[in-house]
ZATOR-406230 format. One line per field, with one value per residue: residue number from 1; residue in three letters; x, z, y of N, C-alpha, C in turn. Coordinates in nm, 2 decimals. Layout:
REM ZATOR-406230
pos c(NUM ...);
code c(Ala ...);
n_X c(X ...);
n_Z c(Z ...);
n_Y c(Y ...);
ca_X c(X ...);
ca_Z c(Z ...);
ca_Y c(Y ...);
c_X c(X ...);
c_Z c(Z ...);
c_Y c(Y ...);
***
This chain:
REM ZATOR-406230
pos c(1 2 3 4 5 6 7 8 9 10 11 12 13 14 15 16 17 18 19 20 21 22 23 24 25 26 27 28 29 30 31 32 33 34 35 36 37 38 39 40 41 42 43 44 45 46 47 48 49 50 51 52 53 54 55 56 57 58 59 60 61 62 63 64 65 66 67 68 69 70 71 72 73 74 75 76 77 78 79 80 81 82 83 84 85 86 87 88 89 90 91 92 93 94 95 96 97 98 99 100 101 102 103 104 105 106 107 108 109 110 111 112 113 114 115 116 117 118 119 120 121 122 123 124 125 126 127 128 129 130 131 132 133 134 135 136 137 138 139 140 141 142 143 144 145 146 147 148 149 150 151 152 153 154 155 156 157 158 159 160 161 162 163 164 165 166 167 168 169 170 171 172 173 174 175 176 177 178 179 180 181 182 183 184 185 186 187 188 189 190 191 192 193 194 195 196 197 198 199 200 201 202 203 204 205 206 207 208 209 210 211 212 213 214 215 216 217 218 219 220 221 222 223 224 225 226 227 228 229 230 231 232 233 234 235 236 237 238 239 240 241 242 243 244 245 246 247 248 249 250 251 252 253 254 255 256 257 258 259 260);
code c(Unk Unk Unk Unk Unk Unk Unk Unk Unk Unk Unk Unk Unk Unk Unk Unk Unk Unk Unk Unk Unk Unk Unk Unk Unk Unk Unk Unk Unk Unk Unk Unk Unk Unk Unk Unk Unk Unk Unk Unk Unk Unk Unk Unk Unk Unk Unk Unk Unk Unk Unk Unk Unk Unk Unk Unk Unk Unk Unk Unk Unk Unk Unk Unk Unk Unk Unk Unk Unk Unk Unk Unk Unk Unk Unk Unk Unk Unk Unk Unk Unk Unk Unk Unk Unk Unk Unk Unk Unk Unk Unk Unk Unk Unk Unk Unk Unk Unk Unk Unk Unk Unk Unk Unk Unk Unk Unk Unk Unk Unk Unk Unk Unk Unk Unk Unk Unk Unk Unk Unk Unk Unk Unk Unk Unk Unk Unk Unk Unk Unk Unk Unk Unk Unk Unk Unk Unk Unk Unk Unk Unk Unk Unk Unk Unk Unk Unk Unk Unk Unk Unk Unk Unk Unk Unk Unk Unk Unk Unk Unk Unk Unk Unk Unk Unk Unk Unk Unk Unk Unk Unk Unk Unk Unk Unk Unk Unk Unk Unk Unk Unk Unk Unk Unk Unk Unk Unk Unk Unk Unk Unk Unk Unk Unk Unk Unk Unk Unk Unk Unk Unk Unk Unk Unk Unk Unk Unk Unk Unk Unk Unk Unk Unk Unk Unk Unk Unk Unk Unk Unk Unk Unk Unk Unk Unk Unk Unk Unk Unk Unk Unk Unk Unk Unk Unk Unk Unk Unk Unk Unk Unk Unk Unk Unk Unk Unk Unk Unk Unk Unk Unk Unk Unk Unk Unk Unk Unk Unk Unk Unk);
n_X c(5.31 5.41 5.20 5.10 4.98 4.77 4.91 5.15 5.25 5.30 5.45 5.68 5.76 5.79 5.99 6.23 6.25 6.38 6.59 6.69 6.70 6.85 7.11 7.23 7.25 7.45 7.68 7.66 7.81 8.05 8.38 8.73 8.99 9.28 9.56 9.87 10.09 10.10 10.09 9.86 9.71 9.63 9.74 9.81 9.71 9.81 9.69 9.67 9.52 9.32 9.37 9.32 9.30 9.17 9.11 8.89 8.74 8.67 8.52 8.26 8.18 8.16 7.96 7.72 7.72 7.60 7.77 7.98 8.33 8.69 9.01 9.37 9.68 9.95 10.27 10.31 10.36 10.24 10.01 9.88 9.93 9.78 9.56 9.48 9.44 9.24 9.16 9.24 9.28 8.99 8.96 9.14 9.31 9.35 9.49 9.64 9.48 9.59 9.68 9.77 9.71 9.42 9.39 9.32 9.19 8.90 8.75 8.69 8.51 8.71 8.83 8.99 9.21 9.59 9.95 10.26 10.59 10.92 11.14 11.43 11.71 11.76 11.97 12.05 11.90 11.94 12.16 12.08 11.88 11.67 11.44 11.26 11.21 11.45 11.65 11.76 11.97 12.31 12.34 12.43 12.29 12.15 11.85 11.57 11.32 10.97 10.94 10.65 10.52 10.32 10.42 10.35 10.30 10.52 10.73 10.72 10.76 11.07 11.17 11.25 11.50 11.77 12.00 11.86 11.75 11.96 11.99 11.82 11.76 11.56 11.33 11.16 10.99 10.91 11.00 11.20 11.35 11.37 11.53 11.78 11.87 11.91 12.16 12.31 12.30 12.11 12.05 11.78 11.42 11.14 10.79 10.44 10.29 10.20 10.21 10.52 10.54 10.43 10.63 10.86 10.80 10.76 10.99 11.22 11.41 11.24 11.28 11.54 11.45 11.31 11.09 11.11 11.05 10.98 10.77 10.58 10.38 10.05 9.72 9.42 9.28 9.20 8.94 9.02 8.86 8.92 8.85 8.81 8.61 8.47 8.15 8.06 7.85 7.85 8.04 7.96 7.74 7.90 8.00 7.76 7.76 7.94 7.91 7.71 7.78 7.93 7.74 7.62 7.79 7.98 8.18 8.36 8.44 8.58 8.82 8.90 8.99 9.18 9.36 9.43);
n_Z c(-4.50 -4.86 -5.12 -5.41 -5.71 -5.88 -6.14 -6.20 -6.02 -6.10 -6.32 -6.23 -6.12 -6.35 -6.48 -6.33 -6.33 -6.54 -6.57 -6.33 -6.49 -6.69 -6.57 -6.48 -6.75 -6.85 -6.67 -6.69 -6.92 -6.92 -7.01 -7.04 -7.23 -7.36 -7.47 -7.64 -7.77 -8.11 -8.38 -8.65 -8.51 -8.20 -8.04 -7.87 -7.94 -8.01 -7.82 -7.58 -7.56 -7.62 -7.90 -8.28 -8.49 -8.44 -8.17 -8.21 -8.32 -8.16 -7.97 -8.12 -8.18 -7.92 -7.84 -8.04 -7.93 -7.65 -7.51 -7.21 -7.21 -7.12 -7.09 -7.11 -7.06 -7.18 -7.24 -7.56 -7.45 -7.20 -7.24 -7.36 -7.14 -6.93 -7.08 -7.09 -6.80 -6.76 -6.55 -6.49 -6.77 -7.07 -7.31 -7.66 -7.90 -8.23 -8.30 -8.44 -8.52 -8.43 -8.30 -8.05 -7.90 -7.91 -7.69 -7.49 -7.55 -7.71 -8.03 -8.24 -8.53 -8.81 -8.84 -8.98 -9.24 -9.22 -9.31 -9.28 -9.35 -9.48 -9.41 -9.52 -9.57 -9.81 -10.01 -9.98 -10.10 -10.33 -10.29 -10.07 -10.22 -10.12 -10.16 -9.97 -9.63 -9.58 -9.76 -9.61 -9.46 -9.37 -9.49 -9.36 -9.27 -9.05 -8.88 -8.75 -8.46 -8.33 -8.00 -7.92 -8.15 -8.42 -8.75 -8.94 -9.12 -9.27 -9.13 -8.85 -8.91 -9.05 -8.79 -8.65 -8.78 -8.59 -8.74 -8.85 -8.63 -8.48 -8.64 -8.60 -8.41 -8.10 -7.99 -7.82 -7.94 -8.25 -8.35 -8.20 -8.38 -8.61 -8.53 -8.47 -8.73 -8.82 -8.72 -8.79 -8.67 -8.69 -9.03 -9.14 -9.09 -8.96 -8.99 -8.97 -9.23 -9.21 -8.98 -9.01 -9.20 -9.06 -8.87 -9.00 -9.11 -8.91 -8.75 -8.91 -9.22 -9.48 -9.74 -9.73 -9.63 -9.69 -9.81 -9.88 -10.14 -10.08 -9.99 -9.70 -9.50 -9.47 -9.32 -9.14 -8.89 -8.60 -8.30 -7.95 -7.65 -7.37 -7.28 -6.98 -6.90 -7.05 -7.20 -7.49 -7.56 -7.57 -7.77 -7.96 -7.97 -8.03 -8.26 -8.41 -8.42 -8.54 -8.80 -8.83 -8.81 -9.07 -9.24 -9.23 -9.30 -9.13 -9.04 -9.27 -9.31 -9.10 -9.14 -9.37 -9.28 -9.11 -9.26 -9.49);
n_Y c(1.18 1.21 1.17 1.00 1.03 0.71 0.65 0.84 0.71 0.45 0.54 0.63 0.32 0.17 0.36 0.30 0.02 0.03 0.14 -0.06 -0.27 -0.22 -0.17 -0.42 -0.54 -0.38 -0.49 -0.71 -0.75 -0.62 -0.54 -0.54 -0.42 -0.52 -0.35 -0.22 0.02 0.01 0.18 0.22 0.09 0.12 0.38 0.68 0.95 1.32 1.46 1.29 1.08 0.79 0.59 0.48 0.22 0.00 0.02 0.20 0.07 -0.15 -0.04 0.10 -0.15 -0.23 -0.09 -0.19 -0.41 -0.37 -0.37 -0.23 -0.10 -0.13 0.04 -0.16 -0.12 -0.30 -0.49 -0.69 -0.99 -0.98 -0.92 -1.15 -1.33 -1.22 -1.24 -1.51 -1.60 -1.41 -1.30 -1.00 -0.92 -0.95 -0.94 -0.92 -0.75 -0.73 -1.02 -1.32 -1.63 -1.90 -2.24 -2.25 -2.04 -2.09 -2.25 -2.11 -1.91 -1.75 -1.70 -1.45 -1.36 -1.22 -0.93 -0.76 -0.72 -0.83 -0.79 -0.89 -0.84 -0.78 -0.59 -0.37 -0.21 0.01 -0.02 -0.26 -0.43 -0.59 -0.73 -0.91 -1.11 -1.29 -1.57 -1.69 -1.78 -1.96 -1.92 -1.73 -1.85 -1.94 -1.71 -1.47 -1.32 -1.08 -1.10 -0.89 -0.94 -0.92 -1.01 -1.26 -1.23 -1.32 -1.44 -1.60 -1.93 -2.02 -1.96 -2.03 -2.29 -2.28 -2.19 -2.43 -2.52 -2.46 -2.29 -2.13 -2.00 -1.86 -1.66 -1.50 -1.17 -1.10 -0.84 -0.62 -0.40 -0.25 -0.04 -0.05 -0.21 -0.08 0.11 -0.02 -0.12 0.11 0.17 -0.07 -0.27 -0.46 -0.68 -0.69 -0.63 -0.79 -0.68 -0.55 -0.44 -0.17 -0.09 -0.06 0.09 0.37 0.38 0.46 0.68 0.90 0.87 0.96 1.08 0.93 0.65 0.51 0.26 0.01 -0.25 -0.55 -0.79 -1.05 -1.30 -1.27 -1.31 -1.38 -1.26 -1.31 -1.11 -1.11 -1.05 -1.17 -1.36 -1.43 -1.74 -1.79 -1.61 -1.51 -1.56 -1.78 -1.66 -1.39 -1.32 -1.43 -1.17 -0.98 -1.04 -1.01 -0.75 -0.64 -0.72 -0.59 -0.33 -0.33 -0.32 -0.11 0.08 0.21 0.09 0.06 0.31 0.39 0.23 0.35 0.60 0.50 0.36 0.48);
ca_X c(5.35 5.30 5.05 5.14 4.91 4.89 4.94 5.29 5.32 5.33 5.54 5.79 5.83 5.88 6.17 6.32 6.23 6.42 6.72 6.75 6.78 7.05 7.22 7.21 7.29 7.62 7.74 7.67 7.91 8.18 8.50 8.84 9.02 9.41 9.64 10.01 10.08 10.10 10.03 9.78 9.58 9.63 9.80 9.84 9.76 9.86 9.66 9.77 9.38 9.36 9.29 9.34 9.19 9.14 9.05 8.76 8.63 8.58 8.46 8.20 8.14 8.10 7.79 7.60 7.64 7.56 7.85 8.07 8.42 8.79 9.13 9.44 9.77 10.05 10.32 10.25 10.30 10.18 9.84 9.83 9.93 9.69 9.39 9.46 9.37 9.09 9.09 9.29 9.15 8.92 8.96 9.30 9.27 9.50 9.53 9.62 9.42 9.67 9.65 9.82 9.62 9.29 9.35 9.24 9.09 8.75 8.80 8.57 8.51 8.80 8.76 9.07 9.40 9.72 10.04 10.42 10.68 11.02 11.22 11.59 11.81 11.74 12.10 12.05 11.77 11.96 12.29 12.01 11.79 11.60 11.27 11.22 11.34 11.58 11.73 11.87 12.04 12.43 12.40 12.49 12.18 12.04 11.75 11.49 11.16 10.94 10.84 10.53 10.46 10.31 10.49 10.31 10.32 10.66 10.84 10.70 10.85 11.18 11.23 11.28 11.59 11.88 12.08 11.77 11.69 12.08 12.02 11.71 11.77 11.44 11.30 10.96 10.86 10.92 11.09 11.35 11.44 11.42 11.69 11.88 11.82 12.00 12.28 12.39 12.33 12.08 11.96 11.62 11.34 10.94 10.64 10.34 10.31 10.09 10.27 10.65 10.53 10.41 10.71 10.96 10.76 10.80 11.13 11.29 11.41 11.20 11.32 11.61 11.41 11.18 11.02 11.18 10.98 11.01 10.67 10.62 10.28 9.92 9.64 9.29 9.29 9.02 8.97 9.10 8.83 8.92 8.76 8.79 8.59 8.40 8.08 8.05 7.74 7.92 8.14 7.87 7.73 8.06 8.00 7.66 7.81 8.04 7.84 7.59 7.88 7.97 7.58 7.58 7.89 8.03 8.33 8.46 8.46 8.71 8.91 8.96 9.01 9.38 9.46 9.48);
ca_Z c(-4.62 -4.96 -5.17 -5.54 -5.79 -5.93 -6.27 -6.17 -5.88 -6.24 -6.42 -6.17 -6.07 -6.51 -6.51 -6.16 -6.35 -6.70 -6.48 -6.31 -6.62 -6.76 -6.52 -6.49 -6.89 -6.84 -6.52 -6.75 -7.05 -6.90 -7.05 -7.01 -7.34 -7.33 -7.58 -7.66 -7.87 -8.25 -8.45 -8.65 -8.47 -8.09 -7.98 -7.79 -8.01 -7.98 -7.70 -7.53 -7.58 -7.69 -8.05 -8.33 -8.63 -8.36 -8.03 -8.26 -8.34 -8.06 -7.90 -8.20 -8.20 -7.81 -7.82 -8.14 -7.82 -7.56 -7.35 -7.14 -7.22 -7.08 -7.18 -7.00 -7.16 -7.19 -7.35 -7.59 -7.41 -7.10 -7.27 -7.37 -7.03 -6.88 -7.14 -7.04 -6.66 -6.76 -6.42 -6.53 -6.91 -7.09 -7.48 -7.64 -8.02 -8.32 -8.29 -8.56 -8.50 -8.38 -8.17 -7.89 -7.84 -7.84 -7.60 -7.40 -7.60 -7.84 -8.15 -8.31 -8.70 -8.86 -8.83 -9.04 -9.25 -9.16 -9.44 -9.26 -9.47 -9.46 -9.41 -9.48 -9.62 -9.97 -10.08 -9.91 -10.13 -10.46 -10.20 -10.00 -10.30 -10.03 -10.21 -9.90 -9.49 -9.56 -9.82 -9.48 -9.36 -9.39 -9.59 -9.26 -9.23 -8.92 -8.86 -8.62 -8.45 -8.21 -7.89 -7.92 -8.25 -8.55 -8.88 -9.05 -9.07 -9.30 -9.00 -8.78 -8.99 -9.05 -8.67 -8.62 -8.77 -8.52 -8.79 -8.90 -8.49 -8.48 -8.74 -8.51 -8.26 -8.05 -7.94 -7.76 -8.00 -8.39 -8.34 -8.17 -8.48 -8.73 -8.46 -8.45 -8.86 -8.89 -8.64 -8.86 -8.58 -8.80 -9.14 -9.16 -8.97 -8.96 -8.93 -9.06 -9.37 -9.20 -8.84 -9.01 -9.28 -9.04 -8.77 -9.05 -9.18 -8.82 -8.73 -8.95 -9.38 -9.58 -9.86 -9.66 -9.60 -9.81 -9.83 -9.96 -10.24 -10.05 -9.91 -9.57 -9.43 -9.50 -9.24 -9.09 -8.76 -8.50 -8.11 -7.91 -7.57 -7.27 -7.22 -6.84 -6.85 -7.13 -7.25 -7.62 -7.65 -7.58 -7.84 -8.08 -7.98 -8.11 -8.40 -8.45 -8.41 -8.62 -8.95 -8.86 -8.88 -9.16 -9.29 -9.24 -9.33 -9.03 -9.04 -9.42 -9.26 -8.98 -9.19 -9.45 -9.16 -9.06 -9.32 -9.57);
ca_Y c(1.10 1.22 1.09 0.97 0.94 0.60 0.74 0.87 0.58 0.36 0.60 0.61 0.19 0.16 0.41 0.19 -0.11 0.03 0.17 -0.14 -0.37 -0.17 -0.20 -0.55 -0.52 -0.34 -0.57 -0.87 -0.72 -0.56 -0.59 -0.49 -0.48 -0.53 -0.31 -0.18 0.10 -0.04 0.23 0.25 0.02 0.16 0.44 0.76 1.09 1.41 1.51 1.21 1.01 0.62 0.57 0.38 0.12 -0.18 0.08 0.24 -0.03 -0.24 0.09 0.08 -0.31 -0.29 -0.04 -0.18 -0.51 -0.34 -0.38 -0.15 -0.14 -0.02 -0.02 -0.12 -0.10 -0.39 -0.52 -0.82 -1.05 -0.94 -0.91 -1.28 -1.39 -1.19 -1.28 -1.67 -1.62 -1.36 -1.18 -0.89 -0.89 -1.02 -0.88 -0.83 -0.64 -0.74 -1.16 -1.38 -1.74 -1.99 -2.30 -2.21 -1.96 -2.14 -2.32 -2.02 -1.78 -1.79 -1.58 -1.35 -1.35 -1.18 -0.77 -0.70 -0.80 -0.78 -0.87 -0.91 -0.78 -0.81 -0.47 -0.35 -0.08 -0.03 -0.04 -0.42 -0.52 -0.67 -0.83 -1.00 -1.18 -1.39 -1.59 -1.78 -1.77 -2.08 -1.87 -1.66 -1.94 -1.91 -1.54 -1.38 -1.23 -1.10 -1.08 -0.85 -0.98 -0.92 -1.11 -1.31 -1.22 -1.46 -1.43 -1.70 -2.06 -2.01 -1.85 -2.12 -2.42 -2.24 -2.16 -2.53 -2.48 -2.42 -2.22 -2.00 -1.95 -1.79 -1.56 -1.43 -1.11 -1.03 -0.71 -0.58 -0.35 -0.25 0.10 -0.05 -0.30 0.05 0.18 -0.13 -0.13 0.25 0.17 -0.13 -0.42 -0.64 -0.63 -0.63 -0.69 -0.78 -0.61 -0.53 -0.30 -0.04 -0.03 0.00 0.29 0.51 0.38 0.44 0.83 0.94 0.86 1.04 1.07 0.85 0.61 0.40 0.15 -0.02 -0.35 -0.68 -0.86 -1.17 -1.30 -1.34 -1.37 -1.27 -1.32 -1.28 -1.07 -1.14 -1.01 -1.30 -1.34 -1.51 -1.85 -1.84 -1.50 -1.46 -1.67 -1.75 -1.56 -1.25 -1.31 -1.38 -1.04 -0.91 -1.03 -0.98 -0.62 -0.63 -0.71 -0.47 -0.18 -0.34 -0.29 0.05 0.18 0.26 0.00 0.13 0.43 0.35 0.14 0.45 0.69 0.49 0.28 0.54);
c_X c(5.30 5.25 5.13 5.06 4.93 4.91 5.12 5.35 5.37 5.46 5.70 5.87 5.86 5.99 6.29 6.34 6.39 6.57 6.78 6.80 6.89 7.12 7.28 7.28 7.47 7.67 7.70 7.76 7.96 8.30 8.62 8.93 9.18 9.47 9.73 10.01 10.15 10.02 10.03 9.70 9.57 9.71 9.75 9.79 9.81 9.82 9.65 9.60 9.44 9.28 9.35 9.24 9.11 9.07 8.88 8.67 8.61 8.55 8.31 8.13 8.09 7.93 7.67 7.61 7.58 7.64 7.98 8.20 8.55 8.90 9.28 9.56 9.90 10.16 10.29 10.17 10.28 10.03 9.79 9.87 9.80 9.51 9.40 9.40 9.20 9.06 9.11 9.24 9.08 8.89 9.09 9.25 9.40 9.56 9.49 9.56 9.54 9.66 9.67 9.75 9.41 9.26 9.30 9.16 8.97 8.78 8.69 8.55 8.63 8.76 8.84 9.16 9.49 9.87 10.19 10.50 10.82 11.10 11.38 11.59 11.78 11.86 12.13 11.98 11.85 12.08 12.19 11.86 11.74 11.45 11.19 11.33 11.44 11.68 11.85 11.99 12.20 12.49 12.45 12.43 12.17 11.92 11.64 11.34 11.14 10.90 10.73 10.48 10.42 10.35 10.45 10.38 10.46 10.72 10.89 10.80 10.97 11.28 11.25 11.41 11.69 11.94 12.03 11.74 11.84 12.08 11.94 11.76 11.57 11.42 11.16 10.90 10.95 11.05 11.25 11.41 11.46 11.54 11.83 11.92 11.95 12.13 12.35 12.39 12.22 12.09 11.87 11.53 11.19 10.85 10.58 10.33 10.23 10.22 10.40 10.59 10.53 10.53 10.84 10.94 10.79 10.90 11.25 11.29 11.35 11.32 11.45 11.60 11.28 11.16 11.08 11.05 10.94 10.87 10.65 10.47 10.17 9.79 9.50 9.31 9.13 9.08 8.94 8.94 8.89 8.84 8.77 8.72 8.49 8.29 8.08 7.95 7.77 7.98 8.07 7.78 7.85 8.03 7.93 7.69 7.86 8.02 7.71 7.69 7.91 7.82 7.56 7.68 8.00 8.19 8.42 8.50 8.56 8.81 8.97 8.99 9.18 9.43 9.51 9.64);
c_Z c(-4.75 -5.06 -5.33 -5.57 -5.84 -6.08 -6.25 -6.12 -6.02 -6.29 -6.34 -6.16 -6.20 -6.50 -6.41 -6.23 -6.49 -6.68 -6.41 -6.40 -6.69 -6.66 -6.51 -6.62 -6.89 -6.77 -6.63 -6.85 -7.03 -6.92 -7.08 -7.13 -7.33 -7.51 -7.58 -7.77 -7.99 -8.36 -8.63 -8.62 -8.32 -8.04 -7.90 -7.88 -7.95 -7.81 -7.58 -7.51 -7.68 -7.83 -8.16 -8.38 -8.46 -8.19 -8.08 -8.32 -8.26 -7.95 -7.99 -8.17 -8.05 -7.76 -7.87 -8.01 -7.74 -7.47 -7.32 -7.19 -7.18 -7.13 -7.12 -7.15 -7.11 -7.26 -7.37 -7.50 -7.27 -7.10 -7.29 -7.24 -6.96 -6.92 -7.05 -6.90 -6.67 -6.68 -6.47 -6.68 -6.95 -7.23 -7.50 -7.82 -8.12 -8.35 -8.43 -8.48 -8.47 -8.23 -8.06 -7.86 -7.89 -7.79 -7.45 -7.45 -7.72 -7.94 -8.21 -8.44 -8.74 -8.86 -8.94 -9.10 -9.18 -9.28 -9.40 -9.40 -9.40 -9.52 -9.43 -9.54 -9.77 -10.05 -10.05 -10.04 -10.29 -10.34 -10.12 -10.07 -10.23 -10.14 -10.10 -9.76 -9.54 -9.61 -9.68 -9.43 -9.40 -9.50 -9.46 -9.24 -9.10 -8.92 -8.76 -8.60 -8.35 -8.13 -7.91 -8.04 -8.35 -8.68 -8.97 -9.01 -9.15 -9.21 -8.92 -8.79 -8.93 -8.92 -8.61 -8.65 -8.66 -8.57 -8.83 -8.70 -8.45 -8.53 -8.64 -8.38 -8.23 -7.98 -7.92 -7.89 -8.14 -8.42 -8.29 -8.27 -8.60 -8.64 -8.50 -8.64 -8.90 -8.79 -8.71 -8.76 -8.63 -8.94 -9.19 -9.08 -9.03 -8.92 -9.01 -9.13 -9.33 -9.05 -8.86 -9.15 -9.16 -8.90 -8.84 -9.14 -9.08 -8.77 -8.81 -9.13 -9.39 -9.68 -9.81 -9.66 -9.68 -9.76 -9.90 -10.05 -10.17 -9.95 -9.79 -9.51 -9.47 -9.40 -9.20 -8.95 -8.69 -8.36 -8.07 -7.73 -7.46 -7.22 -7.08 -6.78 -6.90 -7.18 -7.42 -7.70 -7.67 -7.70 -7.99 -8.09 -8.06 -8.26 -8.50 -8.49 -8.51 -8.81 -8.94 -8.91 -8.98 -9.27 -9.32 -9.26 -9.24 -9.04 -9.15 -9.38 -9.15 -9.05 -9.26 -9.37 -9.13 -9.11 -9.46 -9.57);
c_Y c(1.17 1.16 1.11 0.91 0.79 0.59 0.74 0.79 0.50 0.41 0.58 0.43 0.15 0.22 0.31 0.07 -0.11 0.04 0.00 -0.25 -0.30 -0.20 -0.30 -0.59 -0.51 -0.44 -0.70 -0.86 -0.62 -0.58 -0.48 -0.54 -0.43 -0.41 -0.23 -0.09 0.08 0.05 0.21 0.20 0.06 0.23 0.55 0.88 1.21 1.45 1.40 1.07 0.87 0.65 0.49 0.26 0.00 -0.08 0.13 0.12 -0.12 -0.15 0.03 -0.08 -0.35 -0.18 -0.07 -0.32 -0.50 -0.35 -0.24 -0.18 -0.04 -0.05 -0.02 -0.14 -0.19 -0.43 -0.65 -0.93 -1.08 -0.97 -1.07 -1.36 -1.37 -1.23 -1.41 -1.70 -1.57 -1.28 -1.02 -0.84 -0.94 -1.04 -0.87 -0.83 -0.78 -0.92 -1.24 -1.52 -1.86 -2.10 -2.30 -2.15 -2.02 -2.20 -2.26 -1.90 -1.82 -1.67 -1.52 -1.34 -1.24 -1.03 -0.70 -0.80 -0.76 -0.87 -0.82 -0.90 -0.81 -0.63 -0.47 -0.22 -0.11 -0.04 -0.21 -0.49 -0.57 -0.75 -0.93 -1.12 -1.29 -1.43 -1.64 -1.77 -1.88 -2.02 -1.77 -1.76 -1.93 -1.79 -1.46 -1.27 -1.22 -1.02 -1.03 -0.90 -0.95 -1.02 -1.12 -1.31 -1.30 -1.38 -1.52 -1.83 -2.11 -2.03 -1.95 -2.26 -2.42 -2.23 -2.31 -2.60 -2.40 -2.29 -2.12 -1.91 -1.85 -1.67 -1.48 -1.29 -1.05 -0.96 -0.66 -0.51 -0.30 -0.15 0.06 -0.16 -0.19 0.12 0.10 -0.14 -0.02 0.23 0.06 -0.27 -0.53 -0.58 -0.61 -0.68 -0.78 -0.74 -0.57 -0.40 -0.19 0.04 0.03 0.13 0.38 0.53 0.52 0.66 0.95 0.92 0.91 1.06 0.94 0.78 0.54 0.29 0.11 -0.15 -0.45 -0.73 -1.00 -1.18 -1.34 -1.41 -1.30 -1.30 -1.25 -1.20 -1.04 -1.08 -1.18 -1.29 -1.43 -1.63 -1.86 -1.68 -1.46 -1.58 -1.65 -1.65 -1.44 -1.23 -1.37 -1.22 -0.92 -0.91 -1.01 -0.78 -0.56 -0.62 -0.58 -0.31 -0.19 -0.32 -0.15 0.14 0.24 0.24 0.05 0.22 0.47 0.30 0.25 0.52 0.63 0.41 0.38 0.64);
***
């Protein structure tokens, strides 16, 4: 047998001891963070790697906690089905605060804006002098949206209207309402002023499509956790996180990086 000082015999059962509390660490804050590609907050780049405003930062926000984190990829609302059980995720990025959704998820302090716009054709924008959704109602507007999405508590109202819910066609994701947009089958859509610029820069000539005057929505955006998965403390770790990047500069630094 050989013989270990107990000098080293010590040195050794601390490292075993330091090894086993991490581990323990990780395995207590592991999380599985849901997201769709919404660029500039989550996508694909070139070389085909996850990234994006909302991926880098709860990358960032989950190391100043200490927890593990992975990333599966859904559409919308896939991800809020899946947050609500909790097995399959446990994080989902990008959520405006709404009651429906707290009745299963705990919210995190706000990380970002986000400001719905109203898109068309710029040869549209004096024919369509909208100040307000009601104003859509018998102009023969149609209108594009996405599934699941919040548009404000306007939107919400308005959609209680029959004649405003007619005007409505819905579609998974953004790109396909700037298609539907240049083919002539609605006339304008919604989305947020970061995700349709860089939809609308990459897809082809500039300057078509502009921005209506007409206000839609303006909001706080928090990470959404799973109450059947996640403990609150975790999700004050988050947040404890979250001001500290914001302490040191880190967070401005992300923000300028893909909102510019």
């Amino acid at each position: 047998m050989t013989f270990i000082p107990t000098m080293r015999l010590l040195q050794c059962l601390a490292a075993a001891a330091l090894m086993l509390m991490s581990t323990f660490t990780v395995a207590d804050c592991e999380l599985k963070v849901g997201w769709e590609p919404w660029k500039p907050y989550s996508y694909l780049d070139e070389e085909g790697a996850l990234t994006g405003l909302d991926v880098v930062l709860v990358r960032a926000m989950a190391a100043e906690a200490g927890c593990a984190v992975s990333f599966e990829r859904m559409p919308w609302g896939r991800l809020l089905e899946s947050l609500r059980s909790g097995r399959d995720l446990q994080v989902v990025t990008g959520a405006s605060r709404i009651p429906e959704r707290e009745a299963y998820a705990w919210f995190s302090e706000p990380y970002r804006d986000e400001t719905m716009q109203l898109f068309m054709r710029r040869e549209d924008l004096a024919r369509y002098d909208f100040a307000r959704f009601e104003d859509m109602i018998g102009s023969g507007f149609r209108l594009g949206t996405a599934r699941n999405f919040f548009y404000g508590d306007a939107f919400l109202e308005v959609m209680e209207n029959p004649q405003f819910r007619g005007l409505m066609e819905e579609v998974n994701t953004d790109l396909q309402n700037i298609l539907k947009l240049e083919a002539g089958r609605i006339d304008g859509f919604l989305a947020d002023q970061f995700v349709a610029a860089r939809l609308i820069r990459e897809h082809g000539p500039t300057g078509w499509i502009q921005a209506h005057p007409m206000a839609v929505n303006s909001d706080r955006i928090h990470l959404m956790f799973s109450k059947n998965a996640v403990s609150q403390d975790t999700v004050q770790k988050f947040n404890e996180a979250l001001e500290a990047l914001k302490r040191s500069g880190e967070y401005d630094q992300i923000l300028s990086s893909y909102l510019n």
